[in-house]
Structure formats: structure tokens, C-alpha cells
MILUM-622706 format. One record per residue (C-alpha): x, y, z. Coordinates in steps of 0.25 Angstrom, whole numbers, padded with zeros to 4 digits, always signed. Layout:
N
XYZ ...
This chain:
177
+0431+0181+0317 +0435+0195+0325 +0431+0189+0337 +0441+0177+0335 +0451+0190+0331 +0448+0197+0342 +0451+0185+0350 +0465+0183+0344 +0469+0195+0346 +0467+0195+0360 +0471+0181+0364 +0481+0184+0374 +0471+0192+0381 +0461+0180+0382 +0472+0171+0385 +0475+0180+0399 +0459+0182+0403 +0457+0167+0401 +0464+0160+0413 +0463+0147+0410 +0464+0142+0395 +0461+0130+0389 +0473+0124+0383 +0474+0113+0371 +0463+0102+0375 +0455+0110+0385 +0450+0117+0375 +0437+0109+0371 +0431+0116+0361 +0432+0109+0347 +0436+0121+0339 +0445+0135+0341 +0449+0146+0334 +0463+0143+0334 +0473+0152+0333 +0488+0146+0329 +0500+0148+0337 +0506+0159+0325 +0493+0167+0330 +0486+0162+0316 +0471+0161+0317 +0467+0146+0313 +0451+0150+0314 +0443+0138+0318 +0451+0125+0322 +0446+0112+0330 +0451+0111+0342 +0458+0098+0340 +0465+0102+0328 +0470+0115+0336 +0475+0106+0347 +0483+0098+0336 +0490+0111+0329 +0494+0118+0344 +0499+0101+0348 +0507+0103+0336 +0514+0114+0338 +0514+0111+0352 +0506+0123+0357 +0492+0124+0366 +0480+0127+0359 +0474+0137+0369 +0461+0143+0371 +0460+0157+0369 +0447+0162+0369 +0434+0155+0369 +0426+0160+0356 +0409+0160+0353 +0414+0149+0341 +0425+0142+0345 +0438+0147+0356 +0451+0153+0350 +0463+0144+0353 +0476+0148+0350 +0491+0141+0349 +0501+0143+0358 +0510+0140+0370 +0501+0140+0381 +0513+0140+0391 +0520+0151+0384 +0505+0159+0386 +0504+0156+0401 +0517+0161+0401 +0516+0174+0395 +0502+0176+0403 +0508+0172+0416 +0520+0183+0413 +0509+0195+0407 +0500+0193+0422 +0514+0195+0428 +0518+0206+0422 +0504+0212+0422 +0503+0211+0438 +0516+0217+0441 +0513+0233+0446 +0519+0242+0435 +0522+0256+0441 +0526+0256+0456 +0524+0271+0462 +0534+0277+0472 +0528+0289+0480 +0538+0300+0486 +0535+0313+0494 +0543+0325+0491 +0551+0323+0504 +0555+0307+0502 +0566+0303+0512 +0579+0297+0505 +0578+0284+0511 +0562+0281+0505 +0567+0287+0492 +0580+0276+0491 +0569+0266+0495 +0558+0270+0484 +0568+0271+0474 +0574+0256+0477 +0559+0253+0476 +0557+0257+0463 +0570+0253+0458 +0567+0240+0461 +0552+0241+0454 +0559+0246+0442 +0570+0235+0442 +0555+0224+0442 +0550+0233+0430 +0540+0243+0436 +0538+0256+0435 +0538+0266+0446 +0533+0279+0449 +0537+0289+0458 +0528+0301+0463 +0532+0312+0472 +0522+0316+0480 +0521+0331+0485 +0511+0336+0494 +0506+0349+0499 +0519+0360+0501 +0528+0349+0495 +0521+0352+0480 +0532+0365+0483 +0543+0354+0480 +0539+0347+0467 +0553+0351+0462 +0560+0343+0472 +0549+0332+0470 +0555+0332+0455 +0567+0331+0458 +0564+0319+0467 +0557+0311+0456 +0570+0314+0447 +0578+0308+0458 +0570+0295+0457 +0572+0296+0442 +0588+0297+0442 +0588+0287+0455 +0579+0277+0447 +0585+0280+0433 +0594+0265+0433 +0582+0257+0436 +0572+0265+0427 +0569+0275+0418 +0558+0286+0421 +0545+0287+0413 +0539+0300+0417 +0543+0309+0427 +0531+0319+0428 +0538+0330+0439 +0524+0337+0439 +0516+0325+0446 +0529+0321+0452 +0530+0307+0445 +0539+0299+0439 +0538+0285+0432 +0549+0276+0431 +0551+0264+0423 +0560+0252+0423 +0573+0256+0415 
């Protein structure tokens, strides 16, 4: 009986590791542990019978997991659930922080350039970072490095809002506003 818990807890996980699942009558076995589309557990149902319930409330009886005993089906709208996957696999593979390098000494043209790069990342929903590099006597200048990364904070504050601004390591993080 955990085993059949643990398996209902975690359906939307099996749902996304199986790629394809068997649907209404694909699913061959005579009897399932069927869960209803209000997220009741019904225990153990034939398979026929299921069918009838999920035709009535014009749903898909859809396989879930399969089980030692019998698989766990559940009720619901199987275009609605390929939907929803199709729209979590997109937003997983979508790149979440972009990261824009400067030297102490950027020239004013690459630094308009970065900085309608990242306004535009911020405007699709990623986050950008910005880290100012310093190298041998530059680390005499970390002040002005400073003050450089507050000047792509105040030029980026319409666009986003900043998460952390460390000035010891040089970085800042921004996030869409």
C-alpha cells in the first residue's frame, strides 16, 4: 500500500520519464489501481470498468506507472497533461542566467552594446550577471570597478531589478523587474 502512495505522490514525475503512455484501450492489463480525476484513490478496479467511469466523464484513463500487482491509472485530460509537459520541457531548456564579462577599461560603444544585450535578455525573462574583471595593476582601481557595476545597475533599473550586488568579487546579478 506505500508503494502505491509513493507512486501517487509522484505521478507527475513518472508521467515525464515515461515517454510514451499508454492511453484508454492500449492499456491491456485487466486490472489497475485507479486513481479518479478528484485525485481519490479508488484501489483496485478492472480495467473495463475504469474505461466506462473516465468515458463518462469524458476523460482518458492513462497509465501511470506500471506496478509488481497490477499498473496505477489515473483520470484525466490527457491533452491538457501533454500540454502542460510540452510547456514545463520548454521552460526547463531555456538558459536562466546570461553572464556579461567587462574589463576595468570597457570602451563606451561595447558597454551601450552589452547593455542593450542584456536588456533585451531581461525583457524574455532571464537573469544576467555582470562581472568585472581586474587584472594584475588594475586590482589598484576596484573602486572605479564599483562604480562601473553601479552604472549598469541605474542603466538597467527600468528593465530590472538587482538581486545582489557583491562589489568585493565584483558582481552583480540582475533579475527581470
Amino acid at each position: 500500500m506505500i508503494g502505491i502512495l509513493q507512486l501517487w505522490n509522484k505521478w507527475e514525475e513518472n508521467i515525464i520519464a515515461i515517454q510514451k503512455q499508454l492511453i484508454n484501450s492500449q492499456i491491456k492489463s485487466p486490472q489497475v489501481f485507479l486513481i479518479d480525476h478528484e485525485n481519490n484513490n479508488r484501489g483496485l478496479t478492472d480495467t473495463y470498468e475504469a474505461l466506462q467511469l473516465a468515458g463518462s466523464l469524458e476523460l482518458d484513463l492513462v497509465l501511470v506507472s506500471e506496478g509488481k500487482e497490477a499498473p496505477v491509472a489515473k483520470i484525466l485530460n490527457y491533452g491538457k497533461l501533454q500540454y502542460q509537459k510540452k510547456k514545463r520541457q520548454a521552460q526547463s531548456a531555456r538558459p536562466v542566467v546570461k553572464e556579461v564579462r567587462f574589463g576595468l577599461n570597457v570602451g563606451v560603444a561595447d558597454y551601450k552594446l552589452r547593455i542593450e544585450q542584456a536588456i533585451g535578455w531581461l525583457s524574455k525573462g532571464d537573469s544576467v550577471k555582470f562581472a568585472v574583471r581586474l587584472r594584475g595593476r588594475e586590482h589598484q582601481y576596484r573602486e572605479q570597478a564599483g562604480e562601473l557595476l553601479d552604472r549598469v545597475v541605474s542603466d538597467l533599473s527600468q528593465v530590472g531589478k538587482v538581486q545582489s550586488l557583491d562589489k568585493r568579487s565584483l558582481i552583480a546579478l540582475v533579475i527581470p523587474a
